[in-house]
N, C-alpha and C positions, 0 to 999 in steps of 0.2 A: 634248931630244926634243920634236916635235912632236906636240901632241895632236889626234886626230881630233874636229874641228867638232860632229857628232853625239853622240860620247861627254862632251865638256865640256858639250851643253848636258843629257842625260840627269844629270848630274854635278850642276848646276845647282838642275833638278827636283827631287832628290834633297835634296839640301841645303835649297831651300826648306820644302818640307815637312816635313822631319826639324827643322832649328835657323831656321827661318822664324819673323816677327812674326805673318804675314799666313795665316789658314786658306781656301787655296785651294777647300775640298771644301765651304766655309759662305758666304754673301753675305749684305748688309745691301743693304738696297732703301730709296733715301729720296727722297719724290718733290721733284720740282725741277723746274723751269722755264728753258728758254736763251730768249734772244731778241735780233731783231735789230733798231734800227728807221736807215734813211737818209733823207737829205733828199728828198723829191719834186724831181726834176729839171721846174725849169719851163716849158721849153720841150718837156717832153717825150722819153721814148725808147724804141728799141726794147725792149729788155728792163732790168731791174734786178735787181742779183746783190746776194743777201743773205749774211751772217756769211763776209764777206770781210776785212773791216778788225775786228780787235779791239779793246781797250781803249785806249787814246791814241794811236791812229791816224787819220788824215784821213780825215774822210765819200770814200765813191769816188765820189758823183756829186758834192757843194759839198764841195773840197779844203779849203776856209777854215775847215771847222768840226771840231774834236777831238772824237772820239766820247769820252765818259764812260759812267758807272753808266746813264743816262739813256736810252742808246741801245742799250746793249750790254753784257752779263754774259760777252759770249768772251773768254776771255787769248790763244788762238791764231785764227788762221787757219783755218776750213772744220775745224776739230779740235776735239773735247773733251778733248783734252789725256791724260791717262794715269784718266783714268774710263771706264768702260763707261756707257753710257746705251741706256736702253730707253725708245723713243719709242712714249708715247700718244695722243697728240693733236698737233696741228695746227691754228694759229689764222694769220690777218691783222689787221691793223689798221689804220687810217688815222686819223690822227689833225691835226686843223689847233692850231697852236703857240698857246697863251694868246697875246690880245690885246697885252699889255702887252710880249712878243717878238718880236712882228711890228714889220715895218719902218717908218719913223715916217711914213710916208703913208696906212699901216691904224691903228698902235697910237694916232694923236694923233686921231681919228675917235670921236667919242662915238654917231656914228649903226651903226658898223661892225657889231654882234653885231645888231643889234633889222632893218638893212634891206640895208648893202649886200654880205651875204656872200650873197647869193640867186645869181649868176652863181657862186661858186665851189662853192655846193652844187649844180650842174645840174652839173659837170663831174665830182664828185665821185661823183655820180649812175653816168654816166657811163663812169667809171673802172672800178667795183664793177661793171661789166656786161661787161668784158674781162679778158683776158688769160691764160695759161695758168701753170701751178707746175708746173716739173718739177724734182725729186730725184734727185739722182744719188749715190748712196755707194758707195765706189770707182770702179771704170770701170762699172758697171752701173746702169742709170735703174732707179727701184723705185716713183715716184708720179708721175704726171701728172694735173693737178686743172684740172677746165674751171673757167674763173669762180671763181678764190679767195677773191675777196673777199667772193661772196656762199654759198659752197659751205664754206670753211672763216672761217667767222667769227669774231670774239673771245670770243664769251658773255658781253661786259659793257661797259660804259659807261652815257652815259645814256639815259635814256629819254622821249622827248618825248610827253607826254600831250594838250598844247594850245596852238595857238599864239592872237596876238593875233588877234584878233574883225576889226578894222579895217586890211585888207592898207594902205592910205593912209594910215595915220600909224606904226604901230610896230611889226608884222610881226615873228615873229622868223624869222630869217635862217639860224637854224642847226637845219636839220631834216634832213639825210639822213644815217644811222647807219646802219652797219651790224647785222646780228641781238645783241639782245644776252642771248639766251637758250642758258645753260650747253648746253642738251639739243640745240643747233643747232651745236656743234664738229665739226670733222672728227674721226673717231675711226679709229686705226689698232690692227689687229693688231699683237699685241705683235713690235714691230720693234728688234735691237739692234744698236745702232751702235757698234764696239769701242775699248779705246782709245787712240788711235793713229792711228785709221782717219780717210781725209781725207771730206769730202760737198761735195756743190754744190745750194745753193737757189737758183733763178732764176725771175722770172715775165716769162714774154713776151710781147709783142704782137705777132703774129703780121700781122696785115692793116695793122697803121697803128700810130704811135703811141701811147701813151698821152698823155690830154689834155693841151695846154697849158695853163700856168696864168699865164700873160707879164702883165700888166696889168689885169689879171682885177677888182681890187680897188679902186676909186677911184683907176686910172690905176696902184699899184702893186701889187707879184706877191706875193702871199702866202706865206709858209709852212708847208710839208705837210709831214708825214714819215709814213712807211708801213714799216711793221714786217711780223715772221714769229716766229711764239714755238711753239717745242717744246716740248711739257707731257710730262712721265715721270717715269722713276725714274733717280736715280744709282746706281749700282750697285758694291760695295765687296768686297775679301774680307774676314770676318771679322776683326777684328783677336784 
């Protein structure tokens, strides 16, 4: 005999909560952090799709590079998998790759940090003055953020107090950060994203490009990568 759809899953219900591990009527909240970061495409593009590629999947703008721990804490695709998450916050990042990773026309440069990263901090500039975040979870848009980078910032990194006195001999090179004051995050009403449920993070350039970075560096192109990090709570039922 066939059972009615409805009545197996009431059947279901039932059973969960009667001889269940899991107490659906109770939740544990433990905060936690997702985050995405890709390679900055150097020549530039219109838009960049974040928490696309998960764990040991190919960067989608440099295919050459396996995302790890480094880049990316997602096991799936635009999913948090079989968790509930309740998004608080909202961060960017942009972050340029330790010297010693860069390509050996920047990394073998002992002048590189102290003078000639000044052209890729004017672009970087730049950058952080465009683009739009839009959010989408399921077929419904639920955020668009003018200016991410300078609207939803990280609230940490360094912070440059002083540079060299003598722009003509040692200059430092690496001066444009983002805000990096906790009280400066985007903050969202408490939003939950279920789990199961697919999302789309994308930041777009609407008028033009985002900047190129081609030769930018003593003839060669540096590496950038620019991240999105969701700050909340993981969300559980009781065990």
């Amino acid at each position: 005999m066939t059972q009615n759809p409805q009545t197996s899953l009431q059947t279901l219900g039932a059973l969960t909560q009667s001889t269940g591990s899991a107490d659906w009527s109770r939740w544990t909240k433990n905060r936690y952090v997702y985050y995405d970061y890709v390679q900055y495409p150097p020549a530039g593009a219109a838009e960049i799709q974040f928490f696309t590629v998960p764990l040991g999947g190919a960067d989608p703008l440099v295919t050459t590079i396996t995302k790890t721990k480094e880049q990316t804490n997602m096991n799936e695709s635009r999913s948090f998998g079989r968790v509930n998450f309740m998004l608080k916050q909202i961060r960017t990042h942009i972050r340029v790759l330790p010297k010693a990773r860069q390509v050996a026309g920047i990394s073998g440069q002992a002048s590189v940090i102290s003078f000639e990263y000044t052209a890729l901090m004017n672009k970087l500039v730049d950058l952080m003055r465009m683009g739009t975040m839009i959010i989408n979870i399921g077929q419904k848009e639920y955020y668009d953020i003018n200016q991410p980078f300078v609207t939803a910032p990280p609230g940490f990194g360094p912070i440059i107090e002083q540079n060299a006195a003598n722009p003509g001999s040692a200059i430092q090179a690496i001066w444009a950060t983002q805000d990096t004051n906790p009280a400066s995050i985007y903050q969202v009403p408490d939003q939950l994203i279920e789990a199961g449920q697919t999302f789309n993070v994308k930041i777009s350039f609407d008028n033009a490009n985002c900047p190129a970075l081609t030769n930018l560096v003593n003839g060669a192109t540096p590496k950038v990568e620019i991240g999105v990090i969701f700050d909340g709570y993981v969300m559980r039922p009781l065990q």
